[in-house]
C-alpha positions as CSV (number, residue, x, y, z in Angstrom):
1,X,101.1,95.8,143.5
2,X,103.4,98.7,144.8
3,X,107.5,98.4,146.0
4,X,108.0,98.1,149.5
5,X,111.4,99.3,151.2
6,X,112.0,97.1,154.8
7,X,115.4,99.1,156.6
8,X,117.1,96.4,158.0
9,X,121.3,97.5,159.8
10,X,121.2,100.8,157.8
11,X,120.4,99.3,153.9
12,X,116.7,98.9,152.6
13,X,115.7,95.8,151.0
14,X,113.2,95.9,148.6
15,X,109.6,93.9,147.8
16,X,107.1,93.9,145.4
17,X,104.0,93.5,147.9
18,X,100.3,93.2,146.9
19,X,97.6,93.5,149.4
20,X,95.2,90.6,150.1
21,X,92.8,90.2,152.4
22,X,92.5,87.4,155.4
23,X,89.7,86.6,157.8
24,X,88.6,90.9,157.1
25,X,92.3,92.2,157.4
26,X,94.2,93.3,154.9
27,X,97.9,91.9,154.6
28,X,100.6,92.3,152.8
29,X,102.0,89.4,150.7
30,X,105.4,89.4,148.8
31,X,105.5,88.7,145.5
32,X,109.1,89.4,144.3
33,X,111.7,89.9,146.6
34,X,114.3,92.2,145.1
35,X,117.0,93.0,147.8
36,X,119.6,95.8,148.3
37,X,119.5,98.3,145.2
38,X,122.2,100.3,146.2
39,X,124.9,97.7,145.0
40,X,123.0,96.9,141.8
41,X,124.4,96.6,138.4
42,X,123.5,96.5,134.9
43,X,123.3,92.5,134.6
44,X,121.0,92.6,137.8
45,X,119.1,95.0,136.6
46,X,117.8,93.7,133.4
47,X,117.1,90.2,135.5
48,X,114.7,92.1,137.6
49,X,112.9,93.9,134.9
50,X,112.3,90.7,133.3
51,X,110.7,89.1,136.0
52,X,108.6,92.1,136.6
53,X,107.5,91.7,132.8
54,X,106.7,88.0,133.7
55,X,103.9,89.9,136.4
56,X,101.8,90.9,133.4
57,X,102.3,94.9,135.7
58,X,104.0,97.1,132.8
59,X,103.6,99.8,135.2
60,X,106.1,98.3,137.9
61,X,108.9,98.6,135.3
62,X,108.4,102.5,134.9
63,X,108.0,103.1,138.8
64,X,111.1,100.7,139.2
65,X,113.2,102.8,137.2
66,X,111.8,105.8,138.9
67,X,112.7,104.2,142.3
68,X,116.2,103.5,140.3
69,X,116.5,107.4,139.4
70,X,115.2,108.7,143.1
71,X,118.4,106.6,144.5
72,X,120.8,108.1,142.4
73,X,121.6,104.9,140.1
74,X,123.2,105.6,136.9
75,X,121.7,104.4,133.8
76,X,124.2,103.2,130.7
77,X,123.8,105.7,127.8
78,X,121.6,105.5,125.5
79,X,124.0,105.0,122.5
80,X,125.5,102.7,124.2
81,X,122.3,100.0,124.6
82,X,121.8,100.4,120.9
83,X,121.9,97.8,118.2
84,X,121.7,97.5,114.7
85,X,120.0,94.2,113.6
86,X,118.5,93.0,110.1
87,X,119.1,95.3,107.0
88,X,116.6,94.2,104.4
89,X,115.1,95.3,101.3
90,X,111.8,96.6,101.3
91,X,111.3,97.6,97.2
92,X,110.3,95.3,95.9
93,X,107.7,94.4,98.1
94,X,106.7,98.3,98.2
95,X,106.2,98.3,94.3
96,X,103.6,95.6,94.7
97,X,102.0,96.8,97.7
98,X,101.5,99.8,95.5
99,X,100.2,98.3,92.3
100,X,97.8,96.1,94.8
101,X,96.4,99.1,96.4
102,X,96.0,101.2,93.3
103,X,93.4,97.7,91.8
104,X,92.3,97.7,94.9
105,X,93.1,94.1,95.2
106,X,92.4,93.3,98.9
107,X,88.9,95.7,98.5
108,X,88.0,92.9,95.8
109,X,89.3,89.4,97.1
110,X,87.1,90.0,100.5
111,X,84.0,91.3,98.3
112,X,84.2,87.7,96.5
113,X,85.7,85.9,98.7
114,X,84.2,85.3,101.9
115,X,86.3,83.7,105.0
116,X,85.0,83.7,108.1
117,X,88.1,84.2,111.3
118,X,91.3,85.1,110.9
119,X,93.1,87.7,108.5
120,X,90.7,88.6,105.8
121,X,91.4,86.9,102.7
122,X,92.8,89.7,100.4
123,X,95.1,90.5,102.8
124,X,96.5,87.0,102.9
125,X,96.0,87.1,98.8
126,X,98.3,90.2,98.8
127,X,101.2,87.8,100.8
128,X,101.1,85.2,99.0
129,X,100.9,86.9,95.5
130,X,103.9,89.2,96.2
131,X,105.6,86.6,97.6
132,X,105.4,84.5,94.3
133,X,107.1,87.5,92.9
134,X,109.8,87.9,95.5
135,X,110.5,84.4,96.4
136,X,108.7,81.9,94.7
137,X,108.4,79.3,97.5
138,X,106.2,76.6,99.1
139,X,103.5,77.8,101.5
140,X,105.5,76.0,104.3
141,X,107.9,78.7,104.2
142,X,105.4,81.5,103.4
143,X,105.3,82.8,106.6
144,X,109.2,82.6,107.3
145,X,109.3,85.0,104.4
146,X,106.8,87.0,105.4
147,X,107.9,87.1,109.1
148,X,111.4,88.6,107.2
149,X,109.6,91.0,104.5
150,X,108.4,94.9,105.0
151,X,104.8,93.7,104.3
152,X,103.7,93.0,108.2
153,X,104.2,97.2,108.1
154,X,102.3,97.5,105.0
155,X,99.4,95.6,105.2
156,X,99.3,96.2,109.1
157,X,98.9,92.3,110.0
158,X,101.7,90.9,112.6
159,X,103.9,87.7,111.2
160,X,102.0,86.0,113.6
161,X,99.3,86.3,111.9
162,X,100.1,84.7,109.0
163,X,100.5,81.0,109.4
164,X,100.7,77.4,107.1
165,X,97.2,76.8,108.2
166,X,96.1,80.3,107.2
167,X,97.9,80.2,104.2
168,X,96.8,76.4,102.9
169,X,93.2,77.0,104.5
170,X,92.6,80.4,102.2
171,X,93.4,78.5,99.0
172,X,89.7,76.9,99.6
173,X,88.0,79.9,99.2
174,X,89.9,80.7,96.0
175,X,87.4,78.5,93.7
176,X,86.1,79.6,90.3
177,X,83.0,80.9,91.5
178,X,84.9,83.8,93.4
179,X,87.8,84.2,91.1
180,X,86.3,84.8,88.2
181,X,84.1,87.4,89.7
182,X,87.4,88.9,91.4
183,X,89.3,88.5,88.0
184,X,86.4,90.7,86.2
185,X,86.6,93.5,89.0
186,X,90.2,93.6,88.9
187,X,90.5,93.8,84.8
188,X,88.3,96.4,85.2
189,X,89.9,98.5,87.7
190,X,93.3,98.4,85.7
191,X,91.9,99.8,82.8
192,X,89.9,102.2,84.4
193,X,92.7,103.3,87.0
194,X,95.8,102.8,83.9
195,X,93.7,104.4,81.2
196,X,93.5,102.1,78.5
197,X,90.8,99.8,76.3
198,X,91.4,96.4,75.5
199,X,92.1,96.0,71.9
200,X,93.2,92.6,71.7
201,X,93.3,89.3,73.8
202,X,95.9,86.8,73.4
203,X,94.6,83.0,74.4
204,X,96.9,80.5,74.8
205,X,97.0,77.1,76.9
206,X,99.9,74.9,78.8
207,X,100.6,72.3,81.1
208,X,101.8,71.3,84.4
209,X,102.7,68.2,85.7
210,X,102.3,66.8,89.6
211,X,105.0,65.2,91.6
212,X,105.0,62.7,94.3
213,X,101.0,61.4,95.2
214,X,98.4,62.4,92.4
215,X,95.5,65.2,92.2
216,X,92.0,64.2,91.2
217,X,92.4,67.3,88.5
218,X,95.3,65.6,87.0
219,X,95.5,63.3,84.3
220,X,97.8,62.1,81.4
221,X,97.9,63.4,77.9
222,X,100.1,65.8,75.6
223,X,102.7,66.9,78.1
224,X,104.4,70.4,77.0
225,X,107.2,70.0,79.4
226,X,108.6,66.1,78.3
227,X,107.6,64.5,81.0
228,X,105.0,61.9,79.8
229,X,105.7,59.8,83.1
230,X,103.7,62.8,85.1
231,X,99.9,63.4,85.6
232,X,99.3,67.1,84.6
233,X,96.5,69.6,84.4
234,X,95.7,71.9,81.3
235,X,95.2,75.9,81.8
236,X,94.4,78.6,79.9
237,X,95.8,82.2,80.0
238,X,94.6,85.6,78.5
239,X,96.5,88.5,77.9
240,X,95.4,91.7,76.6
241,X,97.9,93.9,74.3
242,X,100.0,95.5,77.0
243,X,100.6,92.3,78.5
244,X,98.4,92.3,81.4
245,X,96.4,89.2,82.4
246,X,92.7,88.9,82.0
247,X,91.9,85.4,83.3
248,X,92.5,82.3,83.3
249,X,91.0,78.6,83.0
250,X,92.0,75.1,84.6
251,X,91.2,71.9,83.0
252,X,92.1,68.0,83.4
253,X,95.3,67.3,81.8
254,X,93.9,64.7,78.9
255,X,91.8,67.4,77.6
256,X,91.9,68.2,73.7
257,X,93.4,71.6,73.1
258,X,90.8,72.3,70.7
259,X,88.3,72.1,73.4
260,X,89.2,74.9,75.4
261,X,88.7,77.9,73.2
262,X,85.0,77.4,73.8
263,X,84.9,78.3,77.7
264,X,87.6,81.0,77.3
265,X,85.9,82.7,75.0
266,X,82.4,82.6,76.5
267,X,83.8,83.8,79.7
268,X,85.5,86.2,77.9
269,X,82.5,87.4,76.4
270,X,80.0,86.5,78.9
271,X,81.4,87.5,82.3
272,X,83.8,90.1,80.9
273,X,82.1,91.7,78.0
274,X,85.0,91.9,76.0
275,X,84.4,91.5,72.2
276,X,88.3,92.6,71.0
277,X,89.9,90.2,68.5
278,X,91.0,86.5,69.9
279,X,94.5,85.9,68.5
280,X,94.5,82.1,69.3
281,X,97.3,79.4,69.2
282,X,97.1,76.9,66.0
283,X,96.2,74.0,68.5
284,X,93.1,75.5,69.6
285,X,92.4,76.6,65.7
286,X,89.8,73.8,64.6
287,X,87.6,74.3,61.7
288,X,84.8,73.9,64.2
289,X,86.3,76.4,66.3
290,X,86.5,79.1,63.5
291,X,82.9,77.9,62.8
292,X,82.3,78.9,66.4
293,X,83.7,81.9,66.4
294,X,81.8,82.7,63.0
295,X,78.5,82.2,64.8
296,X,78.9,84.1,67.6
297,X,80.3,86.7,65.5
298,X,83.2,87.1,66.7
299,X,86.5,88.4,65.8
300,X,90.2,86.4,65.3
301,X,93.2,85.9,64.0
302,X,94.2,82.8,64.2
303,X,97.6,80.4,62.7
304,X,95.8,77.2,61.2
305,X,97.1,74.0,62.2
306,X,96.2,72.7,58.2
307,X,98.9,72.7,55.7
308,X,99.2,74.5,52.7
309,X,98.5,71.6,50.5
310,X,95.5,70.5,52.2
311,X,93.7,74.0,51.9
312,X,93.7,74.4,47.6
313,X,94.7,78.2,48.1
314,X,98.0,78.4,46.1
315,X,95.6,77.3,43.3
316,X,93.5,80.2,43.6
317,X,96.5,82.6,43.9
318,X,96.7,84.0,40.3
319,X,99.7,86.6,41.2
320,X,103.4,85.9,41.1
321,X,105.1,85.3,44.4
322,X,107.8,87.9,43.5
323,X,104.9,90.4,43.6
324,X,103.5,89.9,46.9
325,X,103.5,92.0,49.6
326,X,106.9,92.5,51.9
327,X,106.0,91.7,55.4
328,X,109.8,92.1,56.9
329,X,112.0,89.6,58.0
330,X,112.4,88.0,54.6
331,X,108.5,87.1,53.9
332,X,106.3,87.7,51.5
333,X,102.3,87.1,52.0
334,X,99.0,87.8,49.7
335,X,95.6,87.3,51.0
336,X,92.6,85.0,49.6
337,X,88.7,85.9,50.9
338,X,86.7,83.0,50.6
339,X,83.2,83.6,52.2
340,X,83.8,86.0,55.1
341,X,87.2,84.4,55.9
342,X,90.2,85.8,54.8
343,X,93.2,84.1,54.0
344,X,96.7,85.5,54.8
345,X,99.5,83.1,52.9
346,X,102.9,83.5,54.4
347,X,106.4,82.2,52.7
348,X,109.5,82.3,53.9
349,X,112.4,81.8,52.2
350,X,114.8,80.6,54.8
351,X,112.2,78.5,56.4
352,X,111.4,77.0,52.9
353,X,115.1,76.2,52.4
354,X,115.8,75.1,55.9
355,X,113.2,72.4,55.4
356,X,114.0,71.4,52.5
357,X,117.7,71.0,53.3
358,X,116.8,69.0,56.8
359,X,114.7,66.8,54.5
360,X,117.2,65.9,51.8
361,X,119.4,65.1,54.4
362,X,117.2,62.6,56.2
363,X,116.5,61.0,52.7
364,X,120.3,60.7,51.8
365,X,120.8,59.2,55.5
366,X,118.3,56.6,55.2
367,X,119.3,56.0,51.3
368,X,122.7,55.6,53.0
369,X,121.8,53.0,55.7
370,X,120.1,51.2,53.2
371,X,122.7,50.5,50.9
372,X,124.8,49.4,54.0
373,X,122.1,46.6,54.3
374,X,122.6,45.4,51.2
375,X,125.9,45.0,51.5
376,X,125.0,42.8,54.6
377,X,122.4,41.0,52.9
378,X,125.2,40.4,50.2
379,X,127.5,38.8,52.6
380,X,125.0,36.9,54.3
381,X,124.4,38.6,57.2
382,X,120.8,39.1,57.0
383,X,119.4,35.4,56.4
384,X,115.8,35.9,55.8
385,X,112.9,38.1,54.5
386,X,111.3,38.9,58.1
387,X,114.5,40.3,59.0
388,X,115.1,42.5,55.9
389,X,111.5,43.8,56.4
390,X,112.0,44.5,60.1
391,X,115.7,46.3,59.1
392,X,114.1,48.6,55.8
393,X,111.2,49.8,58.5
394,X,113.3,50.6,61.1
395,X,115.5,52.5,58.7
396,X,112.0,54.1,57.5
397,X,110.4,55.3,60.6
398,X,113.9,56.3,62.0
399,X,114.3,59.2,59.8
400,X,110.8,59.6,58.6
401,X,110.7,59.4,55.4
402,X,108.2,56.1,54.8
403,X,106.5,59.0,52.4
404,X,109.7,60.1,50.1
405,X,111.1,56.8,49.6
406,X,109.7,53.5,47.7
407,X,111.3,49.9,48.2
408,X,111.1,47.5,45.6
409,X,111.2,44.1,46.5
410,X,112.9,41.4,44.1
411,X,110.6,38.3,43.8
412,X,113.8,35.9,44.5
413,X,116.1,36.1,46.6
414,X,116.3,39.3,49.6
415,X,117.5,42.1,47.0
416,X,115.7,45.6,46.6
417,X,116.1,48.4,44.7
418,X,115.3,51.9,46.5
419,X,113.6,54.7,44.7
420,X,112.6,58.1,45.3
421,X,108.6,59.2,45.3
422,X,106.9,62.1,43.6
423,X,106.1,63.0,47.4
424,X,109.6,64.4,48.0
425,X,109.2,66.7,45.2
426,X,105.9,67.5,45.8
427,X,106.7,68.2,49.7
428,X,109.6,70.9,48.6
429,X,107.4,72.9,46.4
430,X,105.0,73.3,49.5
431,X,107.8,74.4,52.2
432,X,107.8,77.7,54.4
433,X,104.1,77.9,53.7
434,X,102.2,79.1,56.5
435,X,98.8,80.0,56.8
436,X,96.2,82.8,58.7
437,X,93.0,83.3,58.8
438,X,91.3,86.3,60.4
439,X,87.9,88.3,60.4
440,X,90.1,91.1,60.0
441,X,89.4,92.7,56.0
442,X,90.8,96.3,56.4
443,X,94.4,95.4,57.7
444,X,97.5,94.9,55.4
445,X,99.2,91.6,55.0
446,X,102.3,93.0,57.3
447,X,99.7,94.5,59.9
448,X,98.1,91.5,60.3
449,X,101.5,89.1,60.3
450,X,102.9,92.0,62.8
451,X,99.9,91.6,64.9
452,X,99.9,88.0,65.0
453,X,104.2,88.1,66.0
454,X,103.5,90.2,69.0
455,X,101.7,87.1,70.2
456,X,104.8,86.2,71.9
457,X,103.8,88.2,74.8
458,X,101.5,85.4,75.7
459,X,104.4,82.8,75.7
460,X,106.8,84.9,77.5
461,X,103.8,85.3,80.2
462,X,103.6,81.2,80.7
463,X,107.7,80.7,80.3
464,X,107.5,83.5,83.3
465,X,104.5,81.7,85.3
466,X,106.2,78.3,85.2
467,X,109.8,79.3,85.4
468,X,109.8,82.0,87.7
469,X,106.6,82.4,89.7
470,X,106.2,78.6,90.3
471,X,103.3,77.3,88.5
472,X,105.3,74.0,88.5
473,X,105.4,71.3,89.6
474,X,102.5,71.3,91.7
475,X,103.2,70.4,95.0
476,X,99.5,70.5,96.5
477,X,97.2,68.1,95.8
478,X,93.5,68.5,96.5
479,X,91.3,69.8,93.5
480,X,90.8,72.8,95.6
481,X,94.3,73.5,96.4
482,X,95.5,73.5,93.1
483,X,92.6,75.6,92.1
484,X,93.3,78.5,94.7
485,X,97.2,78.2,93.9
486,X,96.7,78.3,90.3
487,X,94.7,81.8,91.1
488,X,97.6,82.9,93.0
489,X,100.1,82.4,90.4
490,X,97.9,84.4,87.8
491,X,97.0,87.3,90.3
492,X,101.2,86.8,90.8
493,X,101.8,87.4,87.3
494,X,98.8,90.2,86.6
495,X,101.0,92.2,89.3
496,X,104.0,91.7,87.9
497,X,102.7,92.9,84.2
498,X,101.0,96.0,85.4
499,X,105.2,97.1,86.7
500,X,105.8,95.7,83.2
501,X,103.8,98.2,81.3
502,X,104.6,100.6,83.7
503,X,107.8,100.9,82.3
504,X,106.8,100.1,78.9
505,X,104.7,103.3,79.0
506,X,107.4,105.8,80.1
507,X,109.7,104.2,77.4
508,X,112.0,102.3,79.8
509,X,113.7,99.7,78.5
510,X,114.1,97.7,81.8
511,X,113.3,94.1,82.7
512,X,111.0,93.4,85.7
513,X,114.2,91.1,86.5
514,X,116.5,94.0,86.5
515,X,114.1,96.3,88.3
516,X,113.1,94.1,91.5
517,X,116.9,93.5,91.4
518,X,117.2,97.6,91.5
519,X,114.8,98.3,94.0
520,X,116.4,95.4,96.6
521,X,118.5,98.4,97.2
522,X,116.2,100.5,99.0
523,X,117.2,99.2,102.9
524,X,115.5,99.2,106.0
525,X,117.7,98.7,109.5
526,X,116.3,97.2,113.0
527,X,117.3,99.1,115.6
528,X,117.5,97.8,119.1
529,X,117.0,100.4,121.5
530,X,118.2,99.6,125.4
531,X,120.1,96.4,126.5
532,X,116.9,94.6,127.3
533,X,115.4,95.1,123.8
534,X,112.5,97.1,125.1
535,X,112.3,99.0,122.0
536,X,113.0,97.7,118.5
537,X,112.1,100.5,115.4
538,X,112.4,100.2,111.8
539,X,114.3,103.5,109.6
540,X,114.9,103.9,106.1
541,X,118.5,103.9,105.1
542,X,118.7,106.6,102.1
543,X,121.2,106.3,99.2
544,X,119.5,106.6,96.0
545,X,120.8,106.2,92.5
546,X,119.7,107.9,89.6
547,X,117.8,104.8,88.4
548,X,116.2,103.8,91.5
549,X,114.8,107.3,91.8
550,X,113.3,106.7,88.8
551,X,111.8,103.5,89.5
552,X,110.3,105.3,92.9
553,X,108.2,108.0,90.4
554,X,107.5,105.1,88.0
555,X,106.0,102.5,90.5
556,X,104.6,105.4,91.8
557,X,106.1,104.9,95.5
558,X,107.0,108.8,96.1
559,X,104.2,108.6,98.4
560,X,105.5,106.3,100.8
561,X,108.8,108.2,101.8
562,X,108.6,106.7,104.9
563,X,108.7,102.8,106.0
564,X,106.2,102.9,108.8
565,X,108.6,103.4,112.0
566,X,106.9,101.1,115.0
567,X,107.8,99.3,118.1
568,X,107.6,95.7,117.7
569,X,105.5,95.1,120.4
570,X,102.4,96.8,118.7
571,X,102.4,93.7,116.5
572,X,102.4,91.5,119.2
């Protein structure tokens, strides 16, 4: 196709011709008719280089504006065409992008995780796990977000790209028999690339429920978040001691929670090789899973779910409790070694006295309402022995304390005569009791109670996967689904910890709520360049504090001074 100028009273008109040939001539055929240039404006302008864009001929717009120049037209200035559009945050985003490529997450997703077409699959992991970080939201709006986000320039892959279908059809190939390979590599490359051993794993288990229609996974049992009425699935999380995740594990929701410590820790040990302590939640801590744990030799530290009482030990603890070891916060503990178990006995004061307090109190209440039925029964109110009974129980279960208090029945009449039991006594000498056991002989009492308190790490990792990175509800609903969105949530949250003890380890005392929040102030600006939008660029805007500089070294995002500056039509 060429331009063709046809003089016609002293003005040219202008054509774009292309040459075809008829009956073995060659003619000329008009394909856009574009009239008098020398009375063009702006407006008419930008109509005709759009339809010469609808010709699929990007070389007809450069020779039009040549023809332009050669006829003396003047173009607007430059400045003037240009446009500032979205200002967005890119930091956040950055700092993950950087703690992905230093695990060399994608590198291990699409060694495990095979998916044929498309994106490759740890790319599209990548998204969706920094998304849960950024914006926690379904994977309908996945690719709004992403469409918005600085990723497309990190990970090189177009918003178009990234679709629902993509999205919901990766989750398929996110199934235990990739992950947990991809979950070994990666634990492996954060302690080889970070520097550190594992000393310590930290198991614990929760609960999520489903709404709407239900999953095959889910079922009902013990529900940790009150909602009974909801079908829920159990899983499992590890942490080692600086907080990072190790793994995870996904069972049906009526599953015991004594039942899980066996896979976790055979996984753990199998597939990981990791043989640090397990410090395990009381309602995994069965005397069959200590005997477990005896036979494969491992090593724990466990809080036993048995009271006090039950165990015998204050009998075979010969030294005063004024004389046992300070373990902070008010405690005292002493240990007992029976076998090749030892024993750690904690007692707290205010616990002790808080319980007993909240006991006698229930006692007095039900004491209380039962002398108000008597005076019922007394004026006639209550008229037979079935209703007495049904009253005295209700009183009994309402404030628990069937075991503390004894009714004696008269043999005539509906009189009775309340007494105390021996078990109220015998309940307060055994308050703030609590009890460890551990493989653990050459720690001190406090070392071992310490190690055991910094457990919480664990339960600030689920509050953190629920709450904030969207573990629940669920909101898919095939077994597979939930499976590969499970994964994403714990890859979500192994991200986010590796920031965390970033910080940690340079001795900043910084939330990663308060440092995503400080790094939204590193801004990006669209530019539009020319009235027709022919070029659209991307530039850094740079006002830096004094604390986001130092997130920059920490996060280790120096290296990237630059947000990849490209024309939007290479992503097309």
């Amino acid at each position: 196709m060429r331009f063709r100028a046809k003089p016609r009273k002293g003005y040219d008109y202008y054509s774009v011709v292309a040459s075809i040939r008829s009956a073995d001539k060659v003619r000329e055929k008009t394909v856009l008719y574009l009239g008098r240039l020398d009375l063009l404006d702006e407006q008419k302008r930008l109509e005709i280089v759009k339809k010469l864009k609808d010709l699929n001929k990007p070389e007809l717009i450069s020779k039009f504006h040549s023809l332009l120049h050669s006829i003396g037209y003047k173009f607007p200035s430059p400045v003037s065409a240009l446009e500032i559009g979205e200002i967005f945050s890119y930091g956040p985003e950055l700092a993950l992008h950087r703690v992905c490529e230093e695990i060399d997450l994608i590198g291990v997703v699409n060694r495990y995780g095979y998916k044929g077409g498309g994106p490759d699959i740890g790319r599209i992991v990548e998204i969706m796990a920094i998304a849960r970080n950024c914006d926690p939201s379904s994977y309908f709006q996945l690719p709004e977000w992403y469409s918005r986000s600085a990723l497309p320039f990190f990970l090189r892959l177009p918003s178009s790209g990234l679709t629902y279908n993509v999205a919901i059809r990766a989750l398929d190939y996110l199934q235990p028999e990739n992950t947990v390979q991809m979950q070994v590599a990666l634990y492996k490359n954060i302690r080889r690339v970070y520097g550190y051993d594992c000393e310590r794993l930290d198991i614990d288990i929760t609960s999520t429920y489903f709404e709407g229609e239900e999953c095959i996974l889910a079922e009902f049992g013990y529900s940790r978040d009150h909602r009974k009425d909801r079908p829920q699935i159990i899983v499992a999380f590890v942490v080692d001691q600086k907080g990072v995740l190790v793994t995870h594990n996904v069972w049906p929701g009526n599953r015991n929670d004594a039942d899980c410590l066996k896979p976790i820790d055979r996984r753990l040990r199998v597939d990981f090789g990791l043989d640090a302590p397990r410090i395990i939640d009381r309602g995994m801590a069965t005397w069959e899973s200590l005997e477990y744990m005896d036979r494969r030799k491992e090593r724990y530290l466990v809080a036993l779910r048995a009271e006090i009482k039950s165990l015998d030990l204050l009998d075979k603890i010969t030294t005063p409790r004024e004389e046992w070891a300070d373990v902070g916060e008010g405690e005292v503990a002493i240990s007992v070694i029976l076998e090749k178990r030892r024993f750690v006995i904690l007692w707290n004061a205010s616990t002790a006295k808080a319980n007993r307090e909240g006991r006698e109190r229930r006692v007095k209440k039900a004491e209380e309402e039962l002398r108000q039925l008597q005076e019922s029964m007394a004026k006639g109110y209550v008229e037979s022995r079935k209703h007495r009974d049904e009253n005295i129980g209700y009183i009994l279960k309402n404030y628990a304390v069937k075991r503390y208090l004894h009714i004696k029945r008269k043999r005539s009449g509906l009189q009775f005569e309340v007494e105390r039991t021996e078990a109220l006594d015998e309940e307060n000498q055994y308050d703030g009791y609590q009890v460890f056991v551990t493989t653990e002989m050459d720690l001190t009492e406090r070392e071992i109670i310490d190690s055991y308190r910094i457990r919480d790490q664990i339960e600030k990792a689920i509050r953190i996967l629920k709450n904030v990175l969207g573990l629940h509800p669920q909101y898919v609903r095939t077994k597979e689904h939930v499976l590969g969105n499970i994964f994403i949530c714990a890859t979500a949250f192994q991200l986010r910890s590796i920031l965390r003890m970033k910080l940690k380890d340079r001795g900043i005392d910084m939330s990663i709520e308060e440092a995503m929040k400080t790094l939204e102030r590193l801004k990006a600006v669209n530019i539009t360049i020319g009235q027709e939008g022919e070029i659209q660029v991307y530039r850094k805007l740079n006002t830096l504090d004094g604390k986001t500089r130092t997130l920059i070294e920490v996060f280790n995002m120096a290296e990237n001074e630059k947000l990849p500056e490209v024309e939007t039509e290479k992503f097309k």
